[in-house]
C-alpha positions in Angstrom: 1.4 0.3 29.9 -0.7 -0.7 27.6 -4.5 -3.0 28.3 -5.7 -5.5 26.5 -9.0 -5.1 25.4 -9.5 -8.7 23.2 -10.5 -8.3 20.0 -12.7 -5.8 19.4 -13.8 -3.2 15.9 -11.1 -0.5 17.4 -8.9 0.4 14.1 -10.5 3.7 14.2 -11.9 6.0 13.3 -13.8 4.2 9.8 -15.3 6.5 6.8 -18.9 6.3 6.8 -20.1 5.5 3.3 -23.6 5.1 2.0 -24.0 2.0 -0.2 -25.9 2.9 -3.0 -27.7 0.1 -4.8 -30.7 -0.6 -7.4 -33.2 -3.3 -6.0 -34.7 -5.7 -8.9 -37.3 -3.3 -9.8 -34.6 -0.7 -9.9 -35.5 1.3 -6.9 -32.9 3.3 -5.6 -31.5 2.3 -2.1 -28.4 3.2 0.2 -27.3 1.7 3.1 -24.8 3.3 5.9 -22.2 1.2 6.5 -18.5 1.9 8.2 -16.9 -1.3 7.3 -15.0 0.1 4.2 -12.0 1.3 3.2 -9.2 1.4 0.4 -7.8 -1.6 -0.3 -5.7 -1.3 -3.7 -3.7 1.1 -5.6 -3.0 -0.5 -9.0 -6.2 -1.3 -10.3 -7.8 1.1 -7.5 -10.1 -0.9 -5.2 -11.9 -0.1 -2.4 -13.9 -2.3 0.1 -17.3 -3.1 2.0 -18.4 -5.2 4.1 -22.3 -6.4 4.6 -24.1 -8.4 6.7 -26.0 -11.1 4.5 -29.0 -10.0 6.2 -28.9 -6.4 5.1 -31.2 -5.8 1.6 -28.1 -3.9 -0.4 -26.0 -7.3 0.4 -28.7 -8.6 -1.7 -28.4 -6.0 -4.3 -24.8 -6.3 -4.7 -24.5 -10.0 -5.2 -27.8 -9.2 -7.9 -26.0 -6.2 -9.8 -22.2 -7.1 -9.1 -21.8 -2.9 -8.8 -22.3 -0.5 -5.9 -21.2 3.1 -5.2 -19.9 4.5 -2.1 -20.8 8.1 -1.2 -19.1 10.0 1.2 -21.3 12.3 3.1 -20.8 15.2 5.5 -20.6 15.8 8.8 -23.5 18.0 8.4 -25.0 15.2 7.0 -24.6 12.8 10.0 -27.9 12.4 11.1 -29.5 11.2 7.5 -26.5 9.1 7.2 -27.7 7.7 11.2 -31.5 7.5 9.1 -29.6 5.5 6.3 -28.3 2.9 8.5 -31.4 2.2 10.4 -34.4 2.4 8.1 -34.6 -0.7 5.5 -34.9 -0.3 1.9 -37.1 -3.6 1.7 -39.9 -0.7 3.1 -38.6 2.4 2.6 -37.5 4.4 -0.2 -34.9 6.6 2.0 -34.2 9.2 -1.2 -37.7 10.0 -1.1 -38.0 10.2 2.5 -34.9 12.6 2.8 -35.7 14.5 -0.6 -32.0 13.3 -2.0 -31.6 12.4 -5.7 -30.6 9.4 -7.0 -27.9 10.0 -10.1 -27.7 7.3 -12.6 -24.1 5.9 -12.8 -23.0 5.7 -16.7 -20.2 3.2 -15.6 -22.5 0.6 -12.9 -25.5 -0.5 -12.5 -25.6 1.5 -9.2 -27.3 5.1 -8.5 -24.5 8.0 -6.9 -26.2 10.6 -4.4 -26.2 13.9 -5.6 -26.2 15.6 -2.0 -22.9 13.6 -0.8 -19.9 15.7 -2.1 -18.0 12.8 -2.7 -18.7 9.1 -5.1 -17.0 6.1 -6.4 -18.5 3.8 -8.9 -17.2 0.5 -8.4 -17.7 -3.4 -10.3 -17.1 -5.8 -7.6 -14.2 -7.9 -8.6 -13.9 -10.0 -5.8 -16.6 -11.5 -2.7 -15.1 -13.3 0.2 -17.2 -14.4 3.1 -15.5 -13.8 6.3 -18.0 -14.9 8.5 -20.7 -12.7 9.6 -20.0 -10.6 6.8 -19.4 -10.5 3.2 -16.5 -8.5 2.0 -16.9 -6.7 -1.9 -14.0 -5.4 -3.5 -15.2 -3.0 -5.8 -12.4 -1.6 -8.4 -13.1 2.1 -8.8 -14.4 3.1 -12.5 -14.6 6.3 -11.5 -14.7 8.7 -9.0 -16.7 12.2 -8.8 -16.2 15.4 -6.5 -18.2 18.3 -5.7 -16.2 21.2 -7.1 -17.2 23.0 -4.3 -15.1 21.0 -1.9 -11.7 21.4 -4.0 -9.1 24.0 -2.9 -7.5 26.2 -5.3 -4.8 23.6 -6.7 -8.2 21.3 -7.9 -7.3 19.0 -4.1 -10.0 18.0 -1.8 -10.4 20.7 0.9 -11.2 19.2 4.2 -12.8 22.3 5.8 -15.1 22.6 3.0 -15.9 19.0 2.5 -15.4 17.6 6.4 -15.7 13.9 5.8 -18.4 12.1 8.1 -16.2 9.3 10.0 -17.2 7.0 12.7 -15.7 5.2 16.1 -16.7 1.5 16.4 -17.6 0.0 19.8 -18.2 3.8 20.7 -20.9 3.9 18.0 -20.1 7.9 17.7 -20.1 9.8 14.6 -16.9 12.4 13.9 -16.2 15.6 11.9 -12.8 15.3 9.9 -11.7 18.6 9.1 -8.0 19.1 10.7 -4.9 18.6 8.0 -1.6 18.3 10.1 0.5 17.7 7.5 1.2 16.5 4.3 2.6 12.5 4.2 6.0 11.8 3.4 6.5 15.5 4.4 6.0 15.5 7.8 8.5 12.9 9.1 11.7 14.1 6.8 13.3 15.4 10.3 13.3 12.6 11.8 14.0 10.5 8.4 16.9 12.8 8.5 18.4 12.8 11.7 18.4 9.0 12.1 20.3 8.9 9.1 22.9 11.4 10.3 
């Protein structure tokens, strides 16, 4: 049997992303942020939502253009840093010696050290309440060639994707592949079938 729990942030667990944004002097800033996620195909699109109060919600409306890194498990405790230091004082790539890469596509910088990037134009803002959700269409995305297996496809072992539990407020390692989709189920596809 199942409890109910009310509503609660529990669809988990969420990628962690850092929000890369330029301020209006064009200082580099990221944010940490697990309200995100793929939300188109056809144009690709992704998603994030910000608090109003936060100083990259600021940036985004300012530049309509953010990125979204995807950093390591290895990398959860500057990602922890990201989210809790503001860029209003603090220039975090400094602090954490990371480097800020120049989009050619958005007016947005990429972060070298996180294996993974998207540069996205926001397309859409819809206020839903305590936060603002962008839809960013994806102009490009860039991997570190070190986390591709030998077929050029993201290895998970080598890249282990930094994810996060909500109401737990606990960081995760993703890293285990249990199969591959529309693969997996062909069984039981099968046999209901027969």
């Amino acid at each position: 049997m199942k409890k109910s729990l009310g509503p609660k942030t529990l669809l988990c667990p969420t990628p962690v992303v850092l929000v890369g944004t330029y301020d209006q002097e064009g200082k580099p800033n990221l944010m940490t942020a697990a309200w995100a996620g793929i939300c188109c195909s056809k144009p690709v699109c992704v998603n994030v939502s910000l608090r109003a109060a936060t100083y990259s919600h600021r940036q985004i409306v300012n530049n309509q253009a953010f990125t979204l890194n995807v950093p390591t498990a290895s990398q959860a405790k500057e990602a922890d840093f990201i989210g809790m230091a503001s860029g209003r004082d603090r220039d975090k790539f400094a602090e954490l010696g990371w480097t800020a890469v120049k989009s050619e596509l958005v007016n947005a910088p990429m972060v070298a050290e996180a294996p993974l990037s998207l540069e996205c134009k926001v397309v859409v803002t819809n206020e839903l309440g305590l936060h603002t959700q962008f839809v960013g269409q994806v102009l490009d995305v860039k991997l570190d060639e070190a986390c591709l297996d030998e077929k050029g496809m993201i290895d998970l072992v080598k890249f282990e994707p930094l994810a996060y539990l909500p109401e737990y407020r606990q960081y995760l390692g993703l890293s285990r592949v249990l199969g591959a989709a529309h693969d997996l189920g062909k069984d039981l596809l099968a046999k209901k079938r027969g």
